[in-house]
VEXZASE-885758 format. One line per field, with one value per residue (C-alpha): residue number from 1; x, y, z. Coordinates in Angstrom, 3 decimals. Each point is the difference from the previous one (the first is absolute). Layout:
REM residues N
num: NUM, ...
c1: X, ...
c2: Y, ...
c3: Z, ...
//
This chain:
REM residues 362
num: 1, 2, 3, 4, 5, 6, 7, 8, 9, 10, 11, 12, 13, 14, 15, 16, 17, 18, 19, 20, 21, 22, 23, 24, 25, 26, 27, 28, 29, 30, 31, 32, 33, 34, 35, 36, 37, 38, 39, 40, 41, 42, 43, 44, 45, 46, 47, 48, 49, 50, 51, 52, 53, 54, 55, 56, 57, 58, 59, 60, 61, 62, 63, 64, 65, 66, 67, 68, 69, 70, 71, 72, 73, 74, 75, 76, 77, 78, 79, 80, 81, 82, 83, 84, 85, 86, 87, 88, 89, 90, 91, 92, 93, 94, 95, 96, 97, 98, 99, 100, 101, 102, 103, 104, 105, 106, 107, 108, 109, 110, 111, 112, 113, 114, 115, 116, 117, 118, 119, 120, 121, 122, 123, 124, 125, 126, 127, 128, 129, 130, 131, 132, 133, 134, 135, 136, 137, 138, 139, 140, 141, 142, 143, 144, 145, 146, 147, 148, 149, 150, 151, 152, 153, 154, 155, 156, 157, 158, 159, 160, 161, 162, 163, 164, 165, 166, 167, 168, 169, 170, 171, 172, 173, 174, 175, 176, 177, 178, 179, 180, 181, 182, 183, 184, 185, 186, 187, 188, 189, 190, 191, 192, 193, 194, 195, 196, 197, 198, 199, 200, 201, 202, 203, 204, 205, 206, 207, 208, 209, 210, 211, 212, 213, 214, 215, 216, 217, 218, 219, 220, 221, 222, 223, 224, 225, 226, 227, 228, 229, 230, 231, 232, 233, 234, 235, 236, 237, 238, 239, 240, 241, 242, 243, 244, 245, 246, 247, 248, 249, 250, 251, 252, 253, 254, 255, 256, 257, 258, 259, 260, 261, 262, 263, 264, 265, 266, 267, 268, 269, 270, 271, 272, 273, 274, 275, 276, 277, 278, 279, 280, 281, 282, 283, 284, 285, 286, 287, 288, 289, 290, 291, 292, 293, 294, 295, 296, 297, 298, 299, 300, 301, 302, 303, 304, 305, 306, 307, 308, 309, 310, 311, 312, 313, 314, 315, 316, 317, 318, 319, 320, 321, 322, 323, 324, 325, 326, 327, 328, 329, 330, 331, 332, 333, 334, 335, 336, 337, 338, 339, 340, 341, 342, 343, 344, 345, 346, 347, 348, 349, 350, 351, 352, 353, 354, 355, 356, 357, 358, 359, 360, 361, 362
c1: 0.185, -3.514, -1.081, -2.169, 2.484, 2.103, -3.311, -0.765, 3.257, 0.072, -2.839, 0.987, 3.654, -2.230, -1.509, 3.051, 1.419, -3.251, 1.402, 3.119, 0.223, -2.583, 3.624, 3.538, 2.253, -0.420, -2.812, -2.599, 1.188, -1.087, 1.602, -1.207, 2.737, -2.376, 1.697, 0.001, -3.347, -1.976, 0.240, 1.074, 3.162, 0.803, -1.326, 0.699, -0.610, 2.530, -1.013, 2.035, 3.604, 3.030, -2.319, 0.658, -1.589, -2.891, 1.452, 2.878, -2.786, -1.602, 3.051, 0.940, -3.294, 0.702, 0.379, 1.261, 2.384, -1.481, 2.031, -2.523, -2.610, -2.017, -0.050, -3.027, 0.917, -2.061, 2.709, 3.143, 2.891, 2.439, 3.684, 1.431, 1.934, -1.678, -0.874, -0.159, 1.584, -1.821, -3.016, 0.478, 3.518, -1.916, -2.452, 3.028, 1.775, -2.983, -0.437, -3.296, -0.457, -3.135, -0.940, -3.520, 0.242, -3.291, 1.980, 2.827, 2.012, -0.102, 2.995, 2.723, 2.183, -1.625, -1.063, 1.977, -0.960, -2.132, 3.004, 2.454, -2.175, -0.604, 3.218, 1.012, -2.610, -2.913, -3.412, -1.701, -3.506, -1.315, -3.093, -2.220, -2.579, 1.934, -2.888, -0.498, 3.909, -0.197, -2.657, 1.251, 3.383, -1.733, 1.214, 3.518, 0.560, -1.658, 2.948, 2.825, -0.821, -0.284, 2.754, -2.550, -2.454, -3.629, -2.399, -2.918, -1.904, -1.969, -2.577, -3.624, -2.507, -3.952, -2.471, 0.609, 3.567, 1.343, 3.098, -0.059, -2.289, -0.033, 2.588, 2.155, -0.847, -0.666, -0.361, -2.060, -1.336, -0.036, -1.105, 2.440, -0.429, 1.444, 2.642, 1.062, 0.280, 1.913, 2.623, -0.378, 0.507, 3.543, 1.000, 0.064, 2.025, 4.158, -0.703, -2.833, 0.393, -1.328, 1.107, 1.086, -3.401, -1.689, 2.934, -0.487, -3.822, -0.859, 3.156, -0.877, 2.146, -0.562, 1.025, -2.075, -1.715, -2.862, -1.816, 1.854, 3.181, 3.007, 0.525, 1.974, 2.622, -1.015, 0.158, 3.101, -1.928, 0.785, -0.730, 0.616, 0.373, 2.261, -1.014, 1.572, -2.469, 0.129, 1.566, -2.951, -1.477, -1.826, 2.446, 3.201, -1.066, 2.561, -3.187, 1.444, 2.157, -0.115, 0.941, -0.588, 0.727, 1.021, -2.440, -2.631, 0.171, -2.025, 2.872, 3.001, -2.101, -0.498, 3.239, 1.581, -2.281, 0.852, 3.280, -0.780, -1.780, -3.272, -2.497, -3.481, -0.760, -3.606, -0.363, -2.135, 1.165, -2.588, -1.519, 2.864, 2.523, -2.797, -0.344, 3.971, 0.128, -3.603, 1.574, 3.251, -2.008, 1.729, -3.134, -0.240, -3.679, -2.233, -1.521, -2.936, -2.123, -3.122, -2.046, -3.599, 0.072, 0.384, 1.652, -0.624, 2.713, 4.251, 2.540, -0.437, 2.100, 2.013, 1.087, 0.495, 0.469, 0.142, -3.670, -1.706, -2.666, -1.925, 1.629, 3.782, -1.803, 2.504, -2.199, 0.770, -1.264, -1.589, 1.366, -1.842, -2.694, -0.261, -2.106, 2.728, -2.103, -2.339, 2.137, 0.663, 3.375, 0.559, 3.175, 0.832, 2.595, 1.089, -1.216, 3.211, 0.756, -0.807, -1.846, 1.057, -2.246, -0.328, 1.967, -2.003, 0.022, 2.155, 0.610, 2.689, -2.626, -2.834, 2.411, 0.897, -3.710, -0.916, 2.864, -0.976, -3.591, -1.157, -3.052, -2.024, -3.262, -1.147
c2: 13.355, 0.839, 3.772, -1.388, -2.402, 3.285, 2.116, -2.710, -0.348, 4.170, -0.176, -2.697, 2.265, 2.446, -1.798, -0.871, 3.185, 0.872, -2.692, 2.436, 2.601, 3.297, 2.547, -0.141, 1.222, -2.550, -0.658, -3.115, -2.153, -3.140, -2.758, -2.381, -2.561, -1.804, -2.880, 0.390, -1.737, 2.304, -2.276, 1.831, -1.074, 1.929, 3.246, 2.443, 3.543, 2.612, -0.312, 2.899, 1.951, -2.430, -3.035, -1.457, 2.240, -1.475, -1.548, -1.698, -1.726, -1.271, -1.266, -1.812, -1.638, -1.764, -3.389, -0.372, 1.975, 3.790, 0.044, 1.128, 0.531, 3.537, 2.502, 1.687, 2.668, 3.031, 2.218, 0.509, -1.924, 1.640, 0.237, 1.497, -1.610, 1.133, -2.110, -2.679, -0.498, 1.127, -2.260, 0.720, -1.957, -2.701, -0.250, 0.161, -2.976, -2.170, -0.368, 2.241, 1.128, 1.820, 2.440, 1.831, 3.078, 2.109, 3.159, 1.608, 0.362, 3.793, -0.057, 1.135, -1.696, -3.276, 0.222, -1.672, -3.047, 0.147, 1.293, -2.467, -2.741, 1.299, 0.628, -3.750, -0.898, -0.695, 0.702, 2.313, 1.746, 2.747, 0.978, -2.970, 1.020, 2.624, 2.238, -3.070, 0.179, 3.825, -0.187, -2.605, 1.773, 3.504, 1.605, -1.394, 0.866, 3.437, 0.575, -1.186, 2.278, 3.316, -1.222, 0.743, -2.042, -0.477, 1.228, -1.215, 2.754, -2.016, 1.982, -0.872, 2.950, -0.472, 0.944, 3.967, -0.649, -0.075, -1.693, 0.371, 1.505, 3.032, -0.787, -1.644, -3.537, -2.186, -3.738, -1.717, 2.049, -3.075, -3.640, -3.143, -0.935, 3.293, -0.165, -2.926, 0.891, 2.800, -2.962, -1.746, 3.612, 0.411, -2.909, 0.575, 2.864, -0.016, 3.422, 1.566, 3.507, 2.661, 3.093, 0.902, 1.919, -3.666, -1.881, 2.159, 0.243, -3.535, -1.961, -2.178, -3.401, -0.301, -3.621, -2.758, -1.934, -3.096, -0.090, 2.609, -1.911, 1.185, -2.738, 0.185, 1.859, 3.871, 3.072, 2.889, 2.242, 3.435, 3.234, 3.634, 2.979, 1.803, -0.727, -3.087, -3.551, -0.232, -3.053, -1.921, 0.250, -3.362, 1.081, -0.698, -3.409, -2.107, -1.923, 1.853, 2.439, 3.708, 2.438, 3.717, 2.069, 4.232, 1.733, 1.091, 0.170, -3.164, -0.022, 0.057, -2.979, -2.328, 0.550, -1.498, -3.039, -0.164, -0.473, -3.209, -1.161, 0.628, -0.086, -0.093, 2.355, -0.103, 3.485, 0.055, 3.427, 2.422, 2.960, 2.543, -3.360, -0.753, 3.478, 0.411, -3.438, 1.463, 3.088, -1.220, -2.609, -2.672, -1.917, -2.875, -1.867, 0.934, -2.816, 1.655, -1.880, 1.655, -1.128, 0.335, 2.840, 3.866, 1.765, 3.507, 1.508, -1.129, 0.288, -1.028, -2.646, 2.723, 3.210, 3.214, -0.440, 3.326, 0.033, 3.026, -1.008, -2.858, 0.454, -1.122, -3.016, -3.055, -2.967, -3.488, -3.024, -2.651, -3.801, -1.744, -0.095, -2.389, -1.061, -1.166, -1.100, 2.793, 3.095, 0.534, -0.028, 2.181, 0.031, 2.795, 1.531, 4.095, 0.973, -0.991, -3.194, -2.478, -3.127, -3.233, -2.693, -2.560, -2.780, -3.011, -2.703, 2.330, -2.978, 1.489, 2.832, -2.803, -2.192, 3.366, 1.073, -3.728, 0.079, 3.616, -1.643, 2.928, -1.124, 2.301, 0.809, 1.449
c3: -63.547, 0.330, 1.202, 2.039, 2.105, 0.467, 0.701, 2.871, 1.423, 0.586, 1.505, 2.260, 0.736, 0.804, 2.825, 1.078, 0.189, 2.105, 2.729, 0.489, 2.789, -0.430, 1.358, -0.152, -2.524, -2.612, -2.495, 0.385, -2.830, -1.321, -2.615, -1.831, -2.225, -3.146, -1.896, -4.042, 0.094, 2.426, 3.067, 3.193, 0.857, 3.439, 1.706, 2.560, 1.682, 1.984, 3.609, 1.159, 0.148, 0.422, -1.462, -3.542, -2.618, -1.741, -3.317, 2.533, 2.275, -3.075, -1.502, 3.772, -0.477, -3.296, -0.391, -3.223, -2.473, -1.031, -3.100, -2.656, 2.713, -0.048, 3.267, 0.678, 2.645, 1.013, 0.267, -2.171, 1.636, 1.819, -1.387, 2.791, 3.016, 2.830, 3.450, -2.983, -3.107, -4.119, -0.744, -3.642, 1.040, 1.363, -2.879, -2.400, 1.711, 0.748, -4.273, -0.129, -3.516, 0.109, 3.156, 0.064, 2.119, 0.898, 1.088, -0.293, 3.009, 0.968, 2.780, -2.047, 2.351, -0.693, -3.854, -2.568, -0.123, -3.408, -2.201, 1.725, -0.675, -3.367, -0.810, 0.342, -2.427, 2.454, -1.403, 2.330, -0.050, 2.189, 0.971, 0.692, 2.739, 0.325, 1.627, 2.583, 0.881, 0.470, 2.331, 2.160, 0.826, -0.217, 3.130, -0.449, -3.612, 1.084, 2.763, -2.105, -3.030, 2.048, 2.533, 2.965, 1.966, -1.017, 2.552, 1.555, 1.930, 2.485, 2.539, 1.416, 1.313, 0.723, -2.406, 0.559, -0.637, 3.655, 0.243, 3.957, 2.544, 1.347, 3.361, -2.078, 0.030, -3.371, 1.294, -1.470, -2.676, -1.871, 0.617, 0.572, -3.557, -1.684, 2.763, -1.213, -3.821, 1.615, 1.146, -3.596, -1.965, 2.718, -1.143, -3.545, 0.473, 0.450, 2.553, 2.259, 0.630, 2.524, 1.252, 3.302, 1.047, -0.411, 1.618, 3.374, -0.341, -0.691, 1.052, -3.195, -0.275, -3.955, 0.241, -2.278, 2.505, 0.043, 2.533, 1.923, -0.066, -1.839, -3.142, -2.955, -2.009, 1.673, -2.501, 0.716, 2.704, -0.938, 1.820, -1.922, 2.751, 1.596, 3.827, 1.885, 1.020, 3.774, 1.307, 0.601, -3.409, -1.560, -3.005, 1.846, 0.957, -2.071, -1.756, -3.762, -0.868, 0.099, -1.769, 1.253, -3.002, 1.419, -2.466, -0.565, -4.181, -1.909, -2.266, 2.371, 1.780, -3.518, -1.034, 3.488, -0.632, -3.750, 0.826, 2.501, -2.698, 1.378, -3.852, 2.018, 3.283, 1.551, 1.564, 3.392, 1.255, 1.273, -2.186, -0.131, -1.379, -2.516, -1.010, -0.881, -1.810, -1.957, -0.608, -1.211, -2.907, 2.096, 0.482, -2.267, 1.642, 2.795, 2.185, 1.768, 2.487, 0.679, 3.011, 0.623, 2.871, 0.395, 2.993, -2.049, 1.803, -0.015, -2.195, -3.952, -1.716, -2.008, 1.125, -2.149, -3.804, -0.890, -2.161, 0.232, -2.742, -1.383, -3.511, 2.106, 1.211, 0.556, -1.390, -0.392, -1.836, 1.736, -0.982, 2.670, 2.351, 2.732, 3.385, 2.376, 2.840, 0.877, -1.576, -3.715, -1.452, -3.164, -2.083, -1.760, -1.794, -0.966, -2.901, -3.302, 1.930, -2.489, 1.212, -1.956, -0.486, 2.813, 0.014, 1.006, 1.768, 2.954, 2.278, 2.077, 0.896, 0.631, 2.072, 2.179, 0.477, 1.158, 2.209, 1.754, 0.115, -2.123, -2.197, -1.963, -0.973, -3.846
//
């Protein structure tokens, strides 16, 4: 078959795999089945936990026999029984000879399906847009390897770097446009945590909501502290889970939510959580919204980091820089996180900014 048939059905699995969910505890995965010729014969993407794995949707969708067919997946195929059954079963059974993988699986639990497929005489390859695959399930390929959440460190302050005012209060720093990336960013993530000193001072709800109604699948709301929620708090309102984790250690707190399978947590605690998490190395991205104002007194975004001197400086490495309605957005990461290329067309992030009615400006 021609390289370039393959080279233009990857790309097309990776747009599939875009379609799938931004959270959860499975990959985004997409699947595309070629006949001998180069003609696409069926395709299909993940859409979430408990749903058929990519290579099985595309191989529901055919119409005609697979046998001698090629499978162009974005992902290694599974060959474990899990909430479904091995895909590099499925592959096996369906006829495929040839499979076309861009990356290895790197869930131990899941990997095996190149050297069972290759060990019944399939011919695989590895490592077509590879970089493209990687990027796309970077978070959750990021969790599974370490066997810990990633961590998005989200926070907003004023120009002077105020995260509230002086008496305590912090709404609206920001404008209605950055609140609702806020929303889009919560629901990318499987977890949104604070501590208790913001659950009693801002009696957040941390639910994903469009235009201020509750709406679709809500993140785990987590809360690290020692001190008990009153009764009446937003948290306890039965609109998502909770979770209120006894600790105050970062670690103690991932490793709770590692083993729920949380892979992505978006952290909106106040300045002494940050500081722990910063401390700790545990932040993986920082989501900064900056708005045009200055209160020149409050607290800051982060609290102590211990630096006594400009040589201990914590920098980071901008990735982005956005105007979200009248306030920037910058993305950054810690200095050592390694920023893969973008993968592009990200549909499922267009769709979700579209939907939050979040439109920005370059």
């Amino acid at each position: 078959m021609a390289p370039a048939a393959e080279l233009a059905a990857m790309r097309r699995a990776l747009e599939l795999a875009a379609r799938g969910p931004t959270h959860g505890p499975n990959p985004r995965v997409g699947c595309v089945i070629l006949a001998p010729d180069g003609t696409t014969l069926a395709e299909g993407y993940h859409h979430g936990a408990g749903s058929p794995h990519a290579e099985v949707a595309a191989l529901q969708a055919l119409t005609t026999s697979a046998a001698g067919a090629t499978a162009i997946v974005t992902l290694e195929p599974c060959n474990h029984t899990g909430r479904t059954g091995p895909c590099s079963r499925a592959l096996l059974a369906a006829g495929v000879t040839r499979v076309v993988v861009a990356t290895p699986d790197p869930n131990p639990h899941a990997a095996g399906g190149i050297a069972e497929l290759t060990g019944h005489g399939v011919d695989v390859e590895v490592g077509l847009l590879g970089e493209e695959s990687r990027a796309l399930n970077e978070r959750w390929a990021t969790a599974v390897g370490r066997g810990g959440p990633w961590v998005t460190w989200k926070w907003a302050s004023t120009l002077d770097g105020r995260s509230a005012a002086a008496d305590g209060s912090s709404r609206w720093i920001t404008s209605a446009p950055a609140r609702a990336d806020v929303h889009r960013l919560r629901a990318e993530h499987d977890a949104v945590l604070i501590g208790t000193g913001t659950a009693l001072t801002d009696d957040p709800s941390l639910t994903v909501r469009r235009d201020g109604v509750v709406r679709g699948p809500q993140p785990l709301r987590v809360v690290a502290g020692l001190r008990d929620l009153p009764p009446g708090a937003r948290l306890l309102d039965g609109d998502a889970d909770l979770l209120h984790v006894r600790t105050r250690d970062p670690h103690v707190v991932l490793a709770e939510l590692a083993a729920r399978e949380v892979r992505t947590v978006l952290l909106e605690g106040g300045p002494a959580l940050a500081a722990a998490f910063l401390a700790a190395g545990l932040v993986d991205e920082v989501v900064c919204y900056l708005a045009p104002a200055l209160l020149g007194a409050g607290p800051a975004a982060v609290g102590d980091l211990g630096i006594r001197g400009m040589p201990d400086i914590a920098r980071l490495r901008t990735t982005s820089v956005d105007l979200v309605g009248d306030d920037v957005r910058i993305v950054a990461r810690p200095l050592g996180r390694d920023v893969p290329p973008q993968f592009q067309p990200s549909q499922t992030s267009h769709e979700l900014q579209e939907a939050f009615g979040v439109h920005r400006d370059r």
